[in-house]
Structures are given as structure tokens and as C-alpha cells.
N, C-alpha and C positions, 0 to 999 in steps of 0.2 A: 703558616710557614711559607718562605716566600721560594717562588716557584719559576725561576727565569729562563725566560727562552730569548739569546741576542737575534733578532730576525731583520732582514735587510730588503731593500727593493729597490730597484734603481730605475730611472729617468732619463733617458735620452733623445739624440737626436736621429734622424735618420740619413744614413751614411751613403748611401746611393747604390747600395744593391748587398741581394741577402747575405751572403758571403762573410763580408767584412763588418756587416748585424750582428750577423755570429759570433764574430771575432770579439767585437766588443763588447758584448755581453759578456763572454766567456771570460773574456778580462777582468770585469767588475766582480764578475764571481769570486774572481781567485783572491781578487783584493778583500770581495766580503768575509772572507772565508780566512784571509792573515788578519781580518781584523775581530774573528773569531765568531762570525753569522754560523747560526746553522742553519735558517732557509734562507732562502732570498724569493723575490717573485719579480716578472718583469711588466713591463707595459701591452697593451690588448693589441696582437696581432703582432710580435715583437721582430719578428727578421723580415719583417715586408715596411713597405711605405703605408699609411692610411688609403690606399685607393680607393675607399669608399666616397671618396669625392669626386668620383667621376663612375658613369654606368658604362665600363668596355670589357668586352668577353677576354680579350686579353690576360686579362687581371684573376682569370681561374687559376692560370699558370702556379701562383703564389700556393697555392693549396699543398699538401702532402697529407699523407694519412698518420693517423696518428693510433697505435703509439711507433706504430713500424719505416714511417720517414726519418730520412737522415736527421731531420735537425731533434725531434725528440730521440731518437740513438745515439747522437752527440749529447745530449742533456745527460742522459740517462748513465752515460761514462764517466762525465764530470762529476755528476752528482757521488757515483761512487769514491771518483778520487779523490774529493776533498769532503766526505762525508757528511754532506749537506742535504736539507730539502729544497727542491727548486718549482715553482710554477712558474710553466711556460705556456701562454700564451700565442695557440698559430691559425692556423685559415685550415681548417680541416676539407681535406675530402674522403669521405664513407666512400660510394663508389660515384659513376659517373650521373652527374646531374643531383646530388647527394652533397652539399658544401656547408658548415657548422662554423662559426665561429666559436671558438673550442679553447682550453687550458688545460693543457696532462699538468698532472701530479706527480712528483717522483720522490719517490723516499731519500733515504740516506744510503742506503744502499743500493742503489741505484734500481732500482724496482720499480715497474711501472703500477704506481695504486691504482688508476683509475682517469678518470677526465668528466671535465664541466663542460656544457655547453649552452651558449648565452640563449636563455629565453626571449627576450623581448628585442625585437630588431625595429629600428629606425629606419624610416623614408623619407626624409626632409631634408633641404636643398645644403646638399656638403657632407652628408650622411646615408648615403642611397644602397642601404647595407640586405636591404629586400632584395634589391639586385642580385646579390651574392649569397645569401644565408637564408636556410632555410632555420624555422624557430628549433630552438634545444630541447632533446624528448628523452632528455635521461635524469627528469628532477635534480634536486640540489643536493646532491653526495658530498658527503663531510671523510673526509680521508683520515686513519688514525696513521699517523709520520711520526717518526723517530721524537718530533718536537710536542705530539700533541697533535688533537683532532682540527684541521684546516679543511676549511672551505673555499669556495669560488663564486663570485657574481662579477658579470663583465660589464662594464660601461655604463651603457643604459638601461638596464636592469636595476643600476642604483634606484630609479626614483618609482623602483616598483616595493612597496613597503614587504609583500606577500615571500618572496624571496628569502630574503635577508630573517626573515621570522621563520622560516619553514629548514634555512641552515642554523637557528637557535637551537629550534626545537628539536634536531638532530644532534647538538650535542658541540658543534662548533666553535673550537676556544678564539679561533683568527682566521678573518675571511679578508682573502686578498680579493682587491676591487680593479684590475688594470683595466685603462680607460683610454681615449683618444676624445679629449673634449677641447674646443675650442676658446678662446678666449672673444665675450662678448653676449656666445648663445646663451650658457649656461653658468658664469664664472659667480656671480655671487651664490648659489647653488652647492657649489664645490665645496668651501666648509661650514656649508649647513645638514648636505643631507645626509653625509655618512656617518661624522661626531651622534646625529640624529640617532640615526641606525646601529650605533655601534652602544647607544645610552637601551634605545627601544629595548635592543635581544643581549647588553650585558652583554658583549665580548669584545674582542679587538680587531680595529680591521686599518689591512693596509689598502691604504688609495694611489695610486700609482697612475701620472699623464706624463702621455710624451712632451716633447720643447718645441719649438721651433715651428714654419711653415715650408712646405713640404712643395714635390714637382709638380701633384695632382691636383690644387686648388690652394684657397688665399685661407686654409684654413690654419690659426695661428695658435699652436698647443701650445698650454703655458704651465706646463710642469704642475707645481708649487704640489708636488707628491708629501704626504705626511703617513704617521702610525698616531690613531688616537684609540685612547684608550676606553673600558666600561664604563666612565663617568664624562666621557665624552669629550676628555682634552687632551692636545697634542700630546705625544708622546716627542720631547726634545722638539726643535726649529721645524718648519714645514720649508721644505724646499725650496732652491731659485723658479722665477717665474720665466727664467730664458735661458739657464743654464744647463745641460747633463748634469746628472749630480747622485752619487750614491749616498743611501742613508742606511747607517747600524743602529738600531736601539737596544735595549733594553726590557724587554716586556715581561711584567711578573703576574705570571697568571692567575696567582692565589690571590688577586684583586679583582678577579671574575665571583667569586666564591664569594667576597665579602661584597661584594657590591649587590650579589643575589640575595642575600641574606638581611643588608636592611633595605633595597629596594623592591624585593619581591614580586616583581611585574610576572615571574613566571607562574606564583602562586596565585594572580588575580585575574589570570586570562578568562575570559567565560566563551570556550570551544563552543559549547551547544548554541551561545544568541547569537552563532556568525554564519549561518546558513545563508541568509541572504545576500552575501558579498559575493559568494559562487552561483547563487542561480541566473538564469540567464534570463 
């Protein structure tokens, strides 16, 4: 029996200060939401610039605590008004010297479930996010929303396989991926390794990059955000490569269930012969 959740995500530019970030997100939401989304999720780190392209103390400023800074209390309002699930994506700070690159969860009712926090951080030139993020120490939580069991993996966590199988095996029907990847580093990558990931653990996952090159460096986000499904194909078009651009699909869950049934990968795992992948 077919089991649909319309789920959205959107892709932008950045606007030149948090404010009017807000704004425009808030906007896409409401359009997701007349075009009858019940989640959406946005892009990694979504009402700031990518400033991990430059290493300046400055750029703590961007942080807020989460779930009690304004911009997830502003989430957490919307979410109730238009009864929606939303992952937001911000620059966390726990307390002082304490920074997470982070995504709150928020139900439909505007409730705060819980928050992801990006495991694996990058230090490579245009990506100096060790500067700023300390690693995520709250494992991968699978949040049960109005829509069904979502997850989280941020960015560069993608091409960590251990992740993405550890929110399987948690139970996760659609794990949002918001990303800030550049076009050059990583772009043929892009719709290889999540379709990948999304066939591995049999679910759905949204992939979400920003547009555009930004004020902190020549880094050139090239969108092309998509939903692909448990057998690893687009779900509808994959986004512009220079464009904002919101996407609603269609996603039927009950093709999670069939796809486990004649692919069985969760039947053939062998737990016991993988000791050696963890020891040090």
C-alpha cells in the first residue's frame, strides 16, 4: 500500500546577512507548504555565509545555541503554523569554546525532537571547518515526525559509508544530507555517492547544496540538490546548477519495504566479521 510523504528542500543563494536568510527561507517554506510539503530541510549552516573558507575568530559570532536561539524559535513557530516538519541546519554553540556544526529537528507541531551533529570535519584549503567545529558526540538519531522516522548527515559525512548505515539500522525512512560542496572538488562525486547510500541502507535521502560563490572565497556552490530514492534514482529533475531553486516531490515510502524484501542487504549483513573496521 502506497505510503506518501510530499517532502521538499530548498537551495539557495546567500543573501548577505542572517536576517534576510531567514527571510528567505521562511518564504520557501510557505510556498512548500501551499504546494502541500510536509517537511522541508535546508542547506548546511543555512542563515550564515559558508565561512569556513577563511580561518577568522570573527565568524563564532554566526553561532547560537540550539534549540533556544532565535533562529530555531523562529523555526519551531513556522513549523507549528503551517504544520510542517523542518530541518534546520545552523553553527551551534553548547557553551563557550564548545561550536557543533549542527541540524535541529522540528516536528509538525512545532516541538523540538532533538538535533544532529556533523561527525566528520574537513580541513582542506576552502573547507577549514577544524577551525570552527568541534566533532559531533551525539551518534546518529533518527527522529520519529509527523511524516515518519528522519535522519541527518551533514556534508562531509556523506563519503563516510559507517553513518548513513548506523541511521539504517536505526530505523530511518529519509535522511536529509545539506551540504556546501563546491564545484570542481568534489562534483562528479555528487550523484554518485548518495544514490550509493540511499540503494546501500534502502531509504530515501535528500541532498541539498547551496548556489553560487560567496564573499569568503572563490568557492563556487553548484546546487544541482535532488530526492533519490531506495533503488537509487532521482526522484523527479535534480536541480539547477546556478540557480535557488525549491523542490516538492512525492516520496512513497512503501518502496522502502519492497525494495528490503527483494534486495535484503539488511538480511545479509554479517555484524560479527566487522570487528576489524573499528579496531585501531
Amino acid at each position: 500500500m502506497s505510503r506518501v510523504v510530499r517532502a521538499a528542500l530548498v537551495q539557495t543563494k546567500w543573501t548577505g546577512d542572517k536576517e534576510s536568510m531567514i527571510d528567505l527561507h521562511e518564504r520557501y517554506v510557505r510556498e512548500a507548504a501551499g504546494q502541500g510539503a510536509q517537511i522541508i530541510g535546508f542547506q548546511e549552516v543555512f542563515n550564515a555565509p559558508y565561512f569556513c573558507q577563511v580561518q577568522e575568530a570573527e565568524h563564532y559570532d554566526w553561532a547560537e545555541p540550539v534549540p533556544d536561539g532565535p533562529t530555531i524559535q523562529r523555526m519551531q513557530a513556522l513549523a507549528k503554523e503551517l504544520r510542517m516538519v523542518i530541518v534546520v541546519p545552523v553553527f551551534e554553540i553548547e557553551q563557550s569554546g564548545f561550536y557543533y556544526n549542527t541540524a535541529a529537528v522540528i516536528d509538525a507541531d512545532g516541538s523540538y525532537l532533538g538535533k544532529y551533529r556533523k561527525h566528520h570535519i574537513p580541513q582542506v584549503k576552502g573547507f577549514w571547518e577544524k577551525y570552527y567545529f568541534k566533532p559531533g558526540n551525539l551518534g546518529w538519531p533518527v527522529f520519529d515526525t509527523a511524516v515518519g522516522r528522519v535522519g541527518v548527515y551533514i556534508c562531509y559525512d556523506r563519503h563516510f559509508p559507517e553513518g548513513w548505515r548506523a541511521l539504517g539500522l536505526a530505523g530511518a525512512q529519509l535522511v536529509y544530507n545539506p551540504s556546501a560542496t563546491s564545484r570542481g572538488l568534489s562534483g562528479y562525486l555528487w550523484q554518485l555517492e548518495q544514490p550509493a547510500a540511499a540503494v546501500a541502507n534502502e531509504y530515501f535521502v535528500a541532498a541539498i547544496n547551496r548556489v553560487g560563490v560567496e564573499e569568503y572565497g572563490d568557492n563556487d556552490f553548484y546546487g544541482t540538490s535532488y530526492f533519490v530514492d531506495p533503488r537509487g534514482q532521482f526522484v523527479g529533475d535534480v536541480a539547477s546548477d546556478k540557480e535557488e531553486e525549491l523542490l516538492v516531490r512525492d516520496l512513497d515510502f512503501a518502496v522502502i519495504d519492497e525494495v528490503r524484501r527483494r534486495w535484503a542487504f539488511y538480511r545479509d549483513r554479517r555484524p560479527e566479521a566487522y570487528s576489524p573496521l573499528t579496531e585501531s
